[in-house]
SEFIZA-3560 file (N, C-alpha, C; in Angstrom, 3 decimals):
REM SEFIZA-3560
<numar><xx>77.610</xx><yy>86.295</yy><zz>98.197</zz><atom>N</atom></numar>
<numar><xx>78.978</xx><yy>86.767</yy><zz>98.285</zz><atom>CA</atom></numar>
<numar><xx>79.052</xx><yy>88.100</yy><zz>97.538</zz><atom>C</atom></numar>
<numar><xx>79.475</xx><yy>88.592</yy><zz>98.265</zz><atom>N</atom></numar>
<numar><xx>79.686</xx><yy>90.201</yy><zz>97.468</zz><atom>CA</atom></numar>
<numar><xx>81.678</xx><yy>90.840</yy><zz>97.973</zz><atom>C</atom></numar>
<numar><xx>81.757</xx><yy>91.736</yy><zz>96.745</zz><atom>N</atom></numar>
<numar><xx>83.128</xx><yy>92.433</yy><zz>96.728</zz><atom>CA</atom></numar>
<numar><xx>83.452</xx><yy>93.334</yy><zz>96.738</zz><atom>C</atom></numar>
<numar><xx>84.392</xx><yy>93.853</yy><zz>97.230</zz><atom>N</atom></numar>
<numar><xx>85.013</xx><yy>95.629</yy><zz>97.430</zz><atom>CA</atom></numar>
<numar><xx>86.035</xx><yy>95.452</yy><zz>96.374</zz><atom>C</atom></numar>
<numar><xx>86.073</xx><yy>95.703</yy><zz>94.936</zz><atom>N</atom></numar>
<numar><xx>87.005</xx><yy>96.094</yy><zz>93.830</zz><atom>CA</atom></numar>
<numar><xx>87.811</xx><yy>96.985</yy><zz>94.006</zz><atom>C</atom></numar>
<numar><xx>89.334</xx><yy>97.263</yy><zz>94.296</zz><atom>N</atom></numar>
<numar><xx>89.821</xx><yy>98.804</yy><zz>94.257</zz><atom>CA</atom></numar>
<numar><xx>90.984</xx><yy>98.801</yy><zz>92.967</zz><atom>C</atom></numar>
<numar><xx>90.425</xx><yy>99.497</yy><zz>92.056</zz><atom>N</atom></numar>
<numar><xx>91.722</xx><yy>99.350</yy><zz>90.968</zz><atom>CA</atom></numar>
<numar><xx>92.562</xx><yy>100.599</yy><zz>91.376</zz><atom>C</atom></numar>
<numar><xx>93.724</xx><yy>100.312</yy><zz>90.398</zz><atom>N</atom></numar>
<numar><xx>94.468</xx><yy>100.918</yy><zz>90.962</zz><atom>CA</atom></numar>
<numar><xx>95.562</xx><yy>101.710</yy><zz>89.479</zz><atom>C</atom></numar>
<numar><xx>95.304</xx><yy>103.033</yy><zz>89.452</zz><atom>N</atom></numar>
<numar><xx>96.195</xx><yy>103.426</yy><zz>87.911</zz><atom>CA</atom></numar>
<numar><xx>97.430</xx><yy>103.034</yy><zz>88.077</zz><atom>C</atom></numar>
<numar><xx>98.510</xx><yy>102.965</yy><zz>87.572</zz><atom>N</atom></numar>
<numar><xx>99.796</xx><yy>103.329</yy><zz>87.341</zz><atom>CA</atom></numar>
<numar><xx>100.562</xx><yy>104.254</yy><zz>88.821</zz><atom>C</atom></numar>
<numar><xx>101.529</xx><yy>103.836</yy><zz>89.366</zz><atom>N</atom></numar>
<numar><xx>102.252</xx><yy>105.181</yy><zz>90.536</zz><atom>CA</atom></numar>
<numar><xx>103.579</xx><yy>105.481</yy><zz>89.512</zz><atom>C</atom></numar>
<numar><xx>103.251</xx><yy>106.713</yy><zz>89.983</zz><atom>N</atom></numar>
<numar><xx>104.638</xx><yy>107.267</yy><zz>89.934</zz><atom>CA</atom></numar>
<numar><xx>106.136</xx><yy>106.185</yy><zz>89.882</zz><atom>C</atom></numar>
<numar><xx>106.465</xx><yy>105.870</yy><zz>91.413</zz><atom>N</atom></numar>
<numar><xx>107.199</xx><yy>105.193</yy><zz>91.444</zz><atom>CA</atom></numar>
<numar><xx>106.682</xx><yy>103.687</yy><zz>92.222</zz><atom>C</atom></numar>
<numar><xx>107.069</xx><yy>102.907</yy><zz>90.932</zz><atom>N</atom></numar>
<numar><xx>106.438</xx><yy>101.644</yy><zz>90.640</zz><atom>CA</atom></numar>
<numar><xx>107.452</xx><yy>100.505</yy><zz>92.013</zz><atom>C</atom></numar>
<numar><xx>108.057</xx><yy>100.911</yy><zz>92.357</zz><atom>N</atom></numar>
<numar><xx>108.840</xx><yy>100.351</yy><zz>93.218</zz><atom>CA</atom></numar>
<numar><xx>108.373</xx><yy>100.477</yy><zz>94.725</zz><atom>C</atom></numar>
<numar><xx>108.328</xx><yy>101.795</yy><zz>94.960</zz><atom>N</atom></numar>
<numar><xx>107.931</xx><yy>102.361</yy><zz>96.483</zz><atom>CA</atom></numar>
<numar><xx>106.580</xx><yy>101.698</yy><zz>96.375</zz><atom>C</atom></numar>
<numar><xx>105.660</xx><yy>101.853</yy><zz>95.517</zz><atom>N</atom></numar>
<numar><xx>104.449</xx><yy>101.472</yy><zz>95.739</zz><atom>CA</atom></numar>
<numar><xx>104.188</xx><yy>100.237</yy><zz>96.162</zz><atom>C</atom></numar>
<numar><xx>104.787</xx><yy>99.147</yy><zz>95.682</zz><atom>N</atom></numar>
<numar><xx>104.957</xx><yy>97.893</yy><zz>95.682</zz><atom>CA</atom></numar>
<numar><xx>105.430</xx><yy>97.255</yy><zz>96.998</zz><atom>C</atom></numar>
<numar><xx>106.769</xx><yy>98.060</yy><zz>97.323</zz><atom>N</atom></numar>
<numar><xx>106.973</xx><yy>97.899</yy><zz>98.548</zz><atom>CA</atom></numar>
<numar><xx>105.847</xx><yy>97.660</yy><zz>99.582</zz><atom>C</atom></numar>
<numar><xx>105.173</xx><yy>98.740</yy><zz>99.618</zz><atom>N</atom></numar>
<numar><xx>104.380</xx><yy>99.664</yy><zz>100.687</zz><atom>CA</atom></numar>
<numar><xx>103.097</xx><yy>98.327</yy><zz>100.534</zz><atom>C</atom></numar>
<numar><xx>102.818</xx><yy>98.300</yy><zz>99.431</zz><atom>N</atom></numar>
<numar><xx>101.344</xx><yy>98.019</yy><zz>99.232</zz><atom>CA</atom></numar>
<numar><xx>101.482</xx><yy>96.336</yy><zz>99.610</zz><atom>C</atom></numar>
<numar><xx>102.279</xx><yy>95.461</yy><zz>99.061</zz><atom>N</atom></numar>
<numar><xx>102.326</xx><yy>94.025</yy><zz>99.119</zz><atom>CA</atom></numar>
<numar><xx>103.047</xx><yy>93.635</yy><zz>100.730</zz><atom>C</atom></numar>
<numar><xx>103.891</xx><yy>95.236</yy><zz>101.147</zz><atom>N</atom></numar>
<numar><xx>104.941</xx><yy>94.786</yy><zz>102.270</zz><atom>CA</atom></numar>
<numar><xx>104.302</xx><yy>95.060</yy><zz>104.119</zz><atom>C</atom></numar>
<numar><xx>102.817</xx><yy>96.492</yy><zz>103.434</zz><atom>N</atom></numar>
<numar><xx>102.704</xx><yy>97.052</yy><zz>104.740</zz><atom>CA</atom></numar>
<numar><xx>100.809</xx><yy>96.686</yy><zz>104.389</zz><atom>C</atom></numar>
<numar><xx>100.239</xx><yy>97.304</yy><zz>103.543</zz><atom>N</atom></numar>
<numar><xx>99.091</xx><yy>97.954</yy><zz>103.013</zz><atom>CA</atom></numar>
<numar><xx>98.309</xx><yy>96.429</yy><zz>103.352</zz><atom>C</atom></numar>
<numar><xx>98.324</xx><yy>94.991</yy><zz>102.255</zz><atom>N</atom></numar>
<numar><xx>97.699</xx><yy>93.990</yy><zz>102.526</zz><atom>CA</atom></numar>
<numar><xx>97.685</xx><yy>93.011</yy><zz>104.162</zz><atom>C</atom></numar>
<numar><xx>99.005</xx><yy>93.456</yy><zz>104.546</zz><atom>N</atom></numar>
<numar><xx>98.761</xx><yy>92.783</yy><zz>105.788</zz><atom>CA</atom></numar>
<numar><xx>97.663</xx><yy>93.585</yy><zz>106.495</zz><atom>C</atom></numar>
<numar><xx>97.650</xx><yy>95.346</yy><zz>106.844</zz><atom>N</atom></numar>
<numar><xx>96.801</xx><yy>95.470</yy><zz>107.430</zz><atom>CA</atom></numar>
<numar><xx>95.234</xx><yy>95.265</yy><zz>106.734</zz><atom>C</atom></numar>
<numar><xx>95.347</xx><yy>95.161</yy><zz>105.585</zz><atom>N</atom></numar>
<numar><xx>93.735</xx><yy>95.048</yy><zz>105.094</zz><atom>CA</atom></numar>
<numar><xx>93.042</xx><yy>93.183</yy><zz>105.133</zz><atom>C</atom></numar>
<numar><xx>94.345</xx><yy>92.493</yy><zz>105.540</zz><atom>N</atom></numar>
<numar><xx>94.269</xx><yy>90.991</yy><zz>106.183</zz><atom>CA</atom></numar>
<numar><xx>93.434</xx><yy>90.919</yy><zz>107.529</zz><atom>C</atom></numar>
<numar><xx>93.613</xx><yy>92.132</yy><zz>108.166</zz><atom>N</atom></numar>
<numar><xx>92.703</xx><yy>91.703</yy><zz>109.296</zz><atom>CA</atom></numar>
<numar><xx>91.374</xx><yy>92.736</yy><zz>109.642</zz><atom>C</atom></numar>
<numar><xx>90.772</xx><yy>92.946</yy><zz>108.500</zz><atom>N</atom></numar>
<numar><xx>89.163</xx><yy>93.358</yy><zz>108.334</zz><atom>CA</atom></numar>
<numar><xx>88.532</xx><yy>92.630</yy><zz>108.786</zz><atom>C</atom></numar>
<numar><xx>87.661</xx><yy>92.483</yy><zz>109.737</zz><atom>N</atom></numar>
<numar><xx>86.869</xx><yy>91.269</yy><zz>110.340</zz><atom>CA</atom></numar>
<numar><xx>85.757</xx><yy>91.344</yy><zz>109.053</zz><atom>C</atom></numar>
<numar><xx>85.408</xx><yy>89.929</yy><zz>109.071</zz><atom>N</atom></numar>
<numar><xx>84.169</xx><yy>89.687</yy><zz>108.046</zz><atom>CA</atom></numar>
<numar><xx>85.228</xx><yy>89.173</yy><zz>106.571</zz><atom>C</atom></numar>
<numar><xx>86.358</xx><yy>89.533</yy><zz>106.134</zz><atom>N</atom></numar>
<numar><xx>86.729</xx><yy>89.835</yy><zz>105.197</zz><atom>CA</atom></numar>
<numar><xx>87.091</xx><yy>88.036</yy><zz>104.823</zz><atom>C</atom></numar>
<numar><xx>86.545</xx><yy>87.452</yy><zz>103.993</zz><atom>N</atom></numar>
<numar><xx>86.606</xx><yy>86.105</yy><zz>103.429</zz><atom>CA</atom></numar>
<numar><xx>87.917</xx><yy>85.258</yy><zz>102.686</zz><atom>C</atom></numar>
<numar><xx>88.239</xx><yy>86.510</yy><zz>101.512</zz><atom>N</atom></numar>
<numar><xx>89.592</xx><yy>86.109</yy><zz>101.083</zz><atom>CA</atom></numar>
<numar><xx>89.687</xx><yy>87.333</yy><zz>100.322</zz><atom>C</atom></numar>
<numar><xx>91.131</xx><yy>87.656</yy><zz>99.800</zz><atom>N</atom></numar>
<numar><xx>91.629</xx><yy>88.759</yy><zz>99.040</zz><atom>CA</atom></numar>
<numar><xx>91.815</xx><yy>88.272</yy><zz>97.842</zz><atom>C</atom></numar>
<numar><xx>92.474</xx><yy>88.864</yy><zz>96.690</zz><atom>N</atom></numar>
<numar><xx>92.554</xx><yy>88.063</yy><zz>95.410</zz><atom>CA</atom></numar>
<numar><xx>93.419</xx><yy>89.861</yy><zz>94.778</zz><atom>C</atom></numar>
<numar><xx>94.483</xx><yy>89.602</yy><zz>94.178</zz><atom>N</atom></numar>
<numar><xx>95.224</xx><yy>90.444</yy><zz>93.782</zz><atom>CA</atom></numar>
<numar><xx>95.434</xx><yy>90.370</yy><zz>92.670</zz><atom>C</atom></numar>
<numar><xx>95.189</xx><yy>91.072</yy><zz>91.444</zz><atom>N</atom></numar>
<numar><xx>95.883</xx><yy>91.132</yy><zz>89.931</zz><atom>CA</atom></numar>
<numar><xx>96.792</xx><yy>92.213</yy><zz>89.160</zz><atom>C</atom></numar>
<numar><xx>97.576</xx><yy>91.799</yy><zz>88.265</zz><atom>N</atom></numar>
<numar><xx>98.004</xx><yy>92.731</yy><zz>87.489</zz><atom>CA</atom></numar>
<numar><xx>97.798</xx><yy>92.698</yy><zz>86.139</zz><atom>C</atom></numar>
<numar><xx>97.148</xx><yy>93.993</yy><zz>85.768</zz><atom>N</atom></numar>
<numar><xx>96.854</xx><yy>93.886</yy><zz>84.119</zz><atom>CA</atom></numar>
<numar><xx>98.000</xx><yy>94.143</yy><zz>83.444</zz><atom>C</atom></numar>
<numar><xx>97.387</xx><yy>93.429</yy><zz>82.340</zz><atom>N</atom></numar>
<numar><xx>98.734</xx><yy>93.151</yy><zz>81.098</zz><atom>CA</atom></numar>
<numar><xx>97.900</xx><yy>93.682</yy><zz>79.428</zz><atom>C</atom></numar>
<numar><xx>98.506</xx><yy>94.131</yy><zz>78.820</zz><atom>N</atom></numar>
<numar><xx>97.718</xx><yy>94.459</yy><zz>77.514</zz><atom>CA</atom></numar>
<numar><xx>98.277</xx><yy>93.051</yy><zz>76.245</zz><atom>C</atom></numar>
<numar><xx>97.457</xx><yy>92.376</yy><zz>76.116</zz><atom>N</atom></numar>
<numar><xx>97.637</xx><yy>91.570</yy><zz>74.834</zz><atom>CA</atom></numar>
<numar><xx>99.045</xx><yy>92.043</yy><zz>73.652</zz><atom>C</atom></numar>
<numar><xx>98.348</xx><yy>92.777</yy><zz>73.563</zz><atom>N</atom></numar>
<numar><xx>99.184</xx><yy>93.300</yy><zz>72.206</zz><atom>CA</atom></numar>
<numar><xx>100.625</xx><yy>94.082</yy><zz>72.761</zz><atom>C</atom></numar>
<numar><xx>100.534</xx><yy>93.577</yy><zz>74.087</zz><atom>N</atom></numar>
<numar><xx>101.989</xx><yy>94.849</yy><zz>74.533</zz><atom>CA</atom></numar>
<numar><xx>101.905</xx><yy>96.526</yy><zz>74.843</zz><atom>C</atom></numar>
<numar><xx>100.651</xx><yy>96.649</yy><zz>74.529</zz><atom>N</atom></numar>
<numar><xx>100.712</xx><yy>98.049</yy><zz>74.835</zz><atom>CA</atom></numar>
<numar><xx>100.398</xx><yy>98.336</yy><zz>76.874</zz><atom>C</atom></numar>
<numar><xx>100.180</xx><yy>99.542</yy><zz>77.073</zz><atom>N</atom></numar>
<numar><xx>100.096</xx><yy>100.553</yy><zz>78.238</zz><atom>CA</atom></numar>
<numar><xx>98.794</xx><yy>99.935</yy><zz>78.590</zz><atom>C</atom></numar>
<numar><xx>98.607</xx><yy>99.691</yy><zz>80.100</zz><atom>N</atom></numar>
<numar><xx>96.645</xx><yy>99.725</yy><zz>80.477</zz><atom>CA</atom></numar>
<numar><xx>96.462</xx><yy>101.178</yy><zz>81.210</zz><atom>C</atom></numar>
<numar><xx>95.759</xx><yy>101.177</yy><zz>80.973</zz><atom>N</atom></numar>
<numar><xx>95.067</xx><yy>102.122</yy><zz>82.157</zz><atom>CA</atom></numar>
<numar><xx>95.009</xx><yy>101.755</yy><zz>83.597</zz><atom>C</atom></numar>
<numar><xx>94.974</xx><yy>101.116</yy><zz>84.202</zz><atom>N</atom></numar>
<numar><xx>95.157</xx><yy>100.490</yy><zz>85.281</zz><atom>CA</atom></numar>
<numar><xx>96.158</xx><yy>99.092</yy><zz>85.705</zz><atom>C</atom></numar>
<numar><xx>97.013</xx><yy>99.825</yy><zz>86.531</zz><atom>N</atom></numar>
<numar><xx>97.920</xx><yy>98.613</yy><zz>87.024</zz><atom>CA</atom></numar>
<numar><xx>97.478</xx><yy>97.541</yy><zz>87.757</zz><atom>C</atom></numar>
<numar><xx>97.128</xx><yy>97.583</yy><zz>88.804</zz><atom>N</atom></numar>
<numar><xx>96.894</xx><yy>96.615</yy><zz>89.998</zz><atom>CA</atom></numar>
<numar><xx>94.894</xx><yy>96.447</yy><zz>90.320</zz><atom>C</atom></numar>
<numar><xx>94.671</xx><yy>95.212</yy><zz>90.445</zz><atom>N</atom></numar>
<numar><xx>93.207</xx><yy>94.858</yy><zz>91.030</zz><atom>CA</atom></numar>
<numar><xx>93.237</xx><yy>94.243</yy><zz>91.637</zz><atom>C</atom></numar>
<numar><xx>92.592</xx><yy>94.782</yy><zz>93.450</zz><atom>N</atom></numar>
<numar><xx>92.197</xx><yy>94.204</yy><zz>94.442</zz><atom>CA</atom></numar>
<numar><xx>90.832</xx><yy>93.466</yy><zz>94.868</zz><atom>C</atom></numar>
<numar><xx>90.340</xx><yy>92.508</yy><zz>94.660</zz><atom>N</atom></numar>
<numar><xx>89.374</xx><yy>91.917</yy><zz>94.930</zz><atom>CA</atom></numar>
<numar><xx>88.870</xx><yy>91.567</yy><zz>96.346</zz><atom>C</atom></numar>
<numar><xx>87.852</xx><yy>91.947</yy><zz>97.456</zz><atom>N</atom></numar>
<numar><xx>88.250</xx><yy>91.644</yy><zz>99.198</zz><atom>CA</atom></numar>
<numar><xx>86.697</xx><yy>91.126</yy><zz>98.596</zz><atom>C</atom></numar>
<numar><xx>86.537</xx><yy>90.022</yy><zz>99.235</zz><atom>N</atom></numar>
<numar><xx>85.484</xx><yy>89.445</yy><zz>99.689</zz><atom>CA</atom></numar>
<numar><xx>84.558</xx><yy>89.074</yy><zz>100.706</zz><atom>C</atom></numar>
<numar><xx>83.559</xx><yy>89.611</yy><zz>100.651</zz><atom>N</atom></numar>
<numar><xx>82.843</xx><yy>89.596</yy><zz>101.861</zz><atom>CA</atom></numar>
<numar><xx>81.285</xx><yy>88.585</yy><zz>101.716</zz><atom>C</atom></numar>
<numar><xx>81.439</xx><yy>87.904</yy><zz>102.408</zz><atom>N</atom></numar>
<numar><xx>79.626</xx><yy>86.989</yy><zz>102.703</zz><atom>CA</atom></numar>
<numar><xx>78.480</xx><yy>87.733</yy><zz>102.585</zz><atom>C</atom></numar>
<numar><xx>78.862</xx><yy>89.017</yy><zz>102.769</zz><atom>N</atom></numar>
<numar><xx>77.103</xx><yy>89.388</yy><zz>102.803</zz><atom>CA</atom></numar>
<numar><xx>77.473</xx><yy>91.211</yy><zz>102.164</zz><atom>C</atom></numar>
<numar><xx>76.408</xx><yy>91.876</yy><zz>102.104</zz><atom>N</atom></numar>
<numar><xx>76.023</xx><yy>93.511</yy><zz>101.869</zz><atom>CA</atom></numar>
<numar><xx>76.388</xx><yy>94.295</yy><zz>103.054</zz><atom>C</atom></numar>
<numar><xx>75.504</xx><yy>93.248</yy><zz>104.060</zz><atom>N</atom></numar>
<numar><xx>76.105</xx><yy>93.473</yy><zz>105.633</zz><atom>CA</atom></numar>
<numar><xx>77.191</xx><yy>93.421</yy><zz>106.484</zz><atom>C</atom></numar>
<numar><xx>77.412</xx><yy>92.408</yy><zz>106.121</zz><atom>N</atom></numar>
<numar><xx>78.806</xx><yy>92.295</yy><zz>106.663</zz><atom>CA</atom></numar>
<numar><xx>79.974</xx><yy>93.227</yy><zz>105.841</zz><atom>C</atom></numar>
<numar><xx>80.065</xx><yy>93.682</yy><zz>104.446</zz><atom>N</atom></numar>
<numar><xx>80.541</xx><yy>94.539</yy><zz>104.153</zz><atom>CA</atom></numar>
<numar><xx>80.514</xx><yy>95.994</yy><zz>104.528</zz><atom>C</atom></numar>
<numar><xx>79.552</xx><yy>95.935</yy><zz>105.043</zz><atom>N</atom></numar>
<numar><xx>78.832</xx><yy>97.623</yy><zz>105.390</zz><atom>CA</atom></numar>
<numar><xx>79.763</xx><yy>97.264</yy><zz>106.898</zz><atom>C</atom></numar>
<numar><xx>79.333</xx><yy>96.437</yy><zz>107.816</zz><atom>N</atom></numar>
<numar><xx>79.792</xx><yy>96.485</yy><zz>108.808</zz><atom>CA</atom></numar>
<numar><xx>81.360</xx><yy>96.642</yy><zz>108.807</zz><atom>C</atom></numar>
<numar><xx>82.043</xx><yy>96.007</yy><zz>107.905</zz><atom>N</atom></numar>
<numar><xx>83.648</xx><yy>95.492</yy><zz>108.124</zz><atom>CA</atom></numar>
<numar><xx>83.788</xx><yy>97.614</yy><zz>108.186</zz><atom>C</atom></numar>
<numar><xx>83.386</xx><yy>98.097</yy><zz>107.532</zz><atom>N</atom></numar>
<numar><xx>83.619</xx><yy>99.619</yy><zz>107.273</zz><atom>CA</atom></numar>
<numar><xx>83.705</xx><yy>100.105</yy><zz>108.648</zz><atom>C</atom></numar>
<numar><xx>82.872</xx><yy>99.951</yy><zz>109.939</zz><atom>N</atom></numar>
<numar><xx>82.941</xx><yy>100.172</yy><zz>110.568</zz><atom>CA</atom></numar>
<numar><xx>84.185</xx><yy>100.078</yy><zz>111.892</zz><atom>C</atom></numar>
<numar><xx>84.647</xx><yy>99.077</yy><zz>111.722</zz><atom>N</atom></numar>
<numar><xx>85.764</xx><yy>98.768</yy><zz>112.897</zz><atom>CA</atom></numar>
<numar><xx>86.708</xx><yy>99.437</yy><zz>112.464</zz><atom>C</atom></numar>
<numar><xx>87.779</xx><yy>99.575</yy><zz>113.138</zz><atom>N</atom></numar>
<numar><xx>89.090</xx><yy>100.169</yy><zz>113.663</zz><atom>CA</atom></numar>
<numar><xx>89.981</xx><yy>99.530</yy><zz>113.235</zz><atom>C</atom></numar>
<numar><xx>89.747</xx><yy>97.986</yy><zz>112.544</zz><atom>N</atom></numar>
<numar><xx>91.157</xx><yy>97.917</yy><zz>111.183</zz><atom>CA</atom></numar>
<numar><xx>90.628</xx><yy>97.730</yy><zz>109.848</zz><atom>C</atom></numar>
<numar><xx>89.523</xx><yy>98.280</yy><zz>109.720</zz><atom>N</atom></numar>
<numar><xx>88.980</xx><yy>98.667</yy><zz>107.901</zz><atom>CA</atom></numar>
<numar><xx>89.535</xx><yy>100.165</yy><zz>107.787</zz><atom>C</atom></numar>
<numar><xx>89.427</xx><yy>101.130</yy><zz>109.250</zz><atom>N</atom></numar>
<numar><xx>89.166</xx><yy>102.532</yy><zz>109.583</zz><atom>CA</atom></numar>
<numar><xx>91.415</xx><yy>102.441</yy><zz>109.232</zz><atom>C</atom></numar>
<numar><xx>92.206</xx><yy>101.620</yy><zz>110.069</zz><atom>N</atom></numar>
<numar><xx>93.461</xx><yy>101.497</yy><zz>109.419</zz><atom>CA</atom></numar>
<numar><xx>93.727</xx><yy>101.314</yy><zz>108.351</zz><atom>C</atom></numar>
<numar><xx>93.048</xx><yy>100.521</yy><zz>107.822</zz><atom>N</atom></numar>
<numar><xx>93.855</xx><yy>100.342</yy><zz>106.451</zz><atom>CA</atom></numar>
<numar><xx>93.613</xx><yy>101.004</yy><zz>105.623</zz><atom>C</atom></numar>
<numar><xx>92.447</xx><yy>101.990</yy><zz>105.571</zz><atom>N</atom></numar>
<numar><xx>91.654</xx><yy>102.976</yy><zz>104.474</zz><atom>CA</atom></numar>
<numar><xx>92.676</xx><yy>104.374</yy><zz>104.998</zz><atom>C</atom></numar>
<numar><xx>93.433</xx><yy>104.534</yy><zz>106.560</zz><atom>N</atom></numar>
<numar><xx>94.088</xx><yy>105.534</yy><zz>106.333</zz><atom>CA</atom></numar>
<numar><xx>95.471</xx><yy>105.127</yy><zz>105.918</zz><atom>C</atom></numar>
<numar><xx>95.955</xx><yy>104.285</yy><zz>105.946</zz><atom>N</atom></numar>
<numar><xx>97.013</xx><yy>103.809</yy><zz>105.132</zz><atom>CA</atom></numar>
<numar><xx>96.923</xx><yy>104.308</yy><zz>103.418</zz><atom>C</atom></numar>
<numar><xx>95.878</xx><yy>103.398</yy><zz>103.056</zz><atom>N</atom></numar>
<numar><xx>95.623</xx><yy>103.612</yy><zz>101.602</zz><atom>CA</atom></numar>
<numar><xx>96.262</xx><yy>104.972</yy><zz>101.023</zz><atom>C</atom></numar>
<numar><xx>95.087</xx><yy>105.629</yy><zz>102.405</zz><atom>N</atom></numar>
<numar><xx>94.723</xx><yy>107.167</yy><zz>101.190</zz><atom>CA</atom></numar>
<numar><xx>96.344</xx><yy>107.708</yy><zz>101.532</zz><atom>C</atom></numar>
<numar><xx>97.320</xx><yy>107.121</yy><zz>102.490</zz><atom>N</atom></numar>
<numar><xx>98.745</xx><yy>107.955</yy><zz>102.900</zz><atom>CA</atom></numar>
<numar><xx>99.232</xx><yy>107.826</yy><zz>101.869</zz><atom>C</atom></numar>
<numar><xx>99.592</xx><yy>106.631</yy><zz>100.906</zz><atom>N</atom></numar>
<numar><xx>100.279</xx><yy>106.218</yy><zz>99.927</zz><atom>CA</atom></numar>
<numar><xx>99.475</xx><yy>106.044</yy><zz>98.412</zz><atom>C</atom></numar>
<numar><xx>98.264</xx><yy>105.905</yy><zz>98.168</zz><atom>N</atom></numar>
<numar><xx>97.950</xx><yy>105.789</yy><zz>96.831</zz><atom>CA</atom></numar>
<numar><xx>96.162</xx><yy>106.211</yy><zz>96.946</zz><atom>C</atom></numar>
<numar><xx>95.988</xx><yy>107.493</yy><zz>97.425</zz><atom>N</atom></numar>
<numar><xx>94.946</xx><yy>108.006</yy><zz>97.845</zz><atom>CA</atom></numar>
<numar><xx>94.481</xx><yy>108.945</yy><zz>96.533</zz><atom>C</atom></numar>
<numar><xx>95.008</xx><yy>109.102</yy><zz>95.718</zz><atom>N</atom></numar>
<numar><xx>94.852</xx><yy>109.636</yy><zz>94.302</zz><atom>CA</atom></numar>
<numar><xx>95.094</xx><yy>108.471</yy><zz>93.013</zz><atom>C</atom></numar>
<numar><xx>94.943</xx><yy>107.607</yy><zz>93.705</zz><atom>N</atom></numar>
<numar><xx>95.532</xx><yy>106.228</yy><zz>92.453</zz><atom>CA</atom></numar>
<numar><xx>94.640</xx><yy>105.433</yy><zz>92.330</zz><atom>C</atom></numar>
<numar><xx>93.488</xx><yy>105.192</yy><zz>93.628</zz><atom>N</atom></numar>
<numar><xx>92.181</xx><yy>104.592</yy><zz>93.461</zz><atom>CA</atom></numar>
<numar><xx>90.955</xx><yy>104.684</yy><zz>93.266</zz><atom>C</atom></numar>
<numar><xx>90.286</xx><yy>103.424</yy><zz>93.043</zz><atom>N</atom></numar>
<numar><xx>88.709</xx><yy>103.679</yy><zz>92.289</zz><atom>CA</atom></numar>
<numar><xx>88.424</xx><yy>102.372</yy><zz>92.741</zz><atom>C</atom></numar>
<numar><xx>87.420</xx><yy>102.905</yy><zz>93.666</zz><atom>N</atom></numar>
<numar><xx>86.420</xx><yy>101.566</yy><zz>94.481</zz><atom>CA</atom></numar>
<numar><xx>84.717</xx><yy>101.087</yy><zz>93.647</zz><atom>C</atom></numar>
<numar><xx>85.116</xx><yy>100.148</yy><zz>93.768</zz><atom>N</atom></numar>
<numar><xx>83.795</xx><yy>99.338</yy><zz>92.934</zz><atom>CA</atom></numar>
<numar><xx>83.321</xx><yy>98.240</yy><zz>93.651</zz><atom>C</atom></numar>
<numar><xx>81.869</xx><yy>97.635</yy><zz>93.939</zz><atom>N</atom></numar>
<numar><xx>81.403</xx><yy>97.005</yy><zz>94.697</zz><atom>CA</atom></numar>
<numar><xx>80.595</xx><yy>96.283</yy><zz>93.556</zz><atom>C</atom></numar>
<numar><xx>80.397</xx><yy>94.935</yy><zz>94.310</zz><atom>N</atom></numar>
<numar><xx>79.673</xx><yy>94.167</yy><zz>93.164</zz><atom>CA</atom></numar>
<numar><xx>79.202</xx><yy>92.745</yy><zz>94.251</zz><atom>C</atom></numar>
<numar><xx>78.479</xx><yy>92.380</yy><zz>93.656</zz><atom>N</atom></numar>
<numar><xx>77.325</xx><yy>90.828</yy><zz>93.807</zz><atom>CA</atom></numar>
<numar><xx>78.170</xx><yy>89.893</yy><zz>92.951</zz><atom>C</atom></numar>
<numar><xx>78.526</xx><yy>88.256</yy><zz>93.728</zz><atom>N</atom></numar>
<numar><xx>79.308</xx><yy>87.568</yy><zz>92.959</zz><atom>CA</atom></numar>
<numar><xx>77.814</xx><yy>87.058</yy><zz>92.347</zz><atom>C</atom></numar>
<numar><xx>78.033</xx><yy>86.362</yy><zz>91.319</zz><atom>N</atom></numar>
<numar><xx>76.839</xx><yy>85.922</yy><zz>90.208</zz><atom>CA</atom></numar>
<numar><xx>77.352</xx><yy>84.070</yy><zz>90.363</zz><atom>C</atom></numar>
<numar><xx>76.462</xx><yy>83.551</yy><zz>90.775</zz><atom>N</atom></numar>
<numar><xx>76.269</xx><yy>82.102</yy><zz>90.667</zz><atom>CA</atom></numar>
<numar><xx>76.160</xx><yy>81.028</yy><zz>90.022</zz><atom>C</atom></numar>
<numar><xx>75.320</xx><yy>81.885</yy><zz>88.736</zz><atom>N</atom></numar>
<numar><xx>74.587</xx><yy>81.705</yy><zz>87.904</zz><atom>CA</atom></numar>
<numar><xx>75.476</xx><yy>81.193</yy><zz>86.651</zz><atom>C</atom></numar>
<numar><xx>74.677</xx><yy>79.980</yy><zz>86.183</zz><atom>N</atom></numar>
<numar><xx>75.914</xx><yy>79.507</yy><zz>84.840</zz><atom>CA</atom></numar>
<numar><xx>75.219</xx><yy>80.119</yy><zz>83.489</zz><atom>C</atom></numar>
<numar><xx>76.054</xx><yy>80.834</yy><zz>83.155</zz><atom>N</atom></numar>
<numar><xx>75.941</xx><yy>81.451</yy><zz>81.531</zz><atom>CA</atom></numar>
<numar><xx>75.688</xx><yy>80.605</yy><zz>80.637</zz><atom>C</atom></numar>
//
């Protein structure tokens, strides 16, 4: 199992974004073929202070391949121009190997 991470800083306006992103943005990134399950967070600072990053998107994919592939079709190719319309200066993509393995 492997993942497409996209964090996400702080917007401007914390409202429009929200709209857009939970109202328009995840439905189309719902139908990535290959795509396993999504997983959405919001950071919080312990102590009350500011994070550096607001929002974390987690997309899950079965394989390296099948991630490479989902890139290819015509609703990964939508939703990546969506993205960059509305928060195309707000993200940072990170890819990773889920770990199985007990600590």
């Amino acid at each position: 199992m492997v993942k497409l991470v996209a964090l996400y800083k702080h917007p401007e306006d914390l409202d429009v974004f929200n709209q857009h992103y939970f109202g328009t943005h995840l439905e189309l990134n719902a139908k990535t073929p290959g795509l396993v399950r999504t997983e959405v967070s919001r950071f919080f600072d312990l102590r009350g202070g500011a994070t550096e990053h607001y929002l974390m998107c987690e997309m899950y994919f079965e394989s390296r391949d099948t991630l490479k592939a989902s890139f290819k079709t015509p609703e990964s190719k939508e939703a990546g121009e969506d993205l960059q319309s509305f928060a195309g200066g707000l993200v940072t993509f990170l890819f990773a190997e889920v770990v199985d393995e007990p600590i």
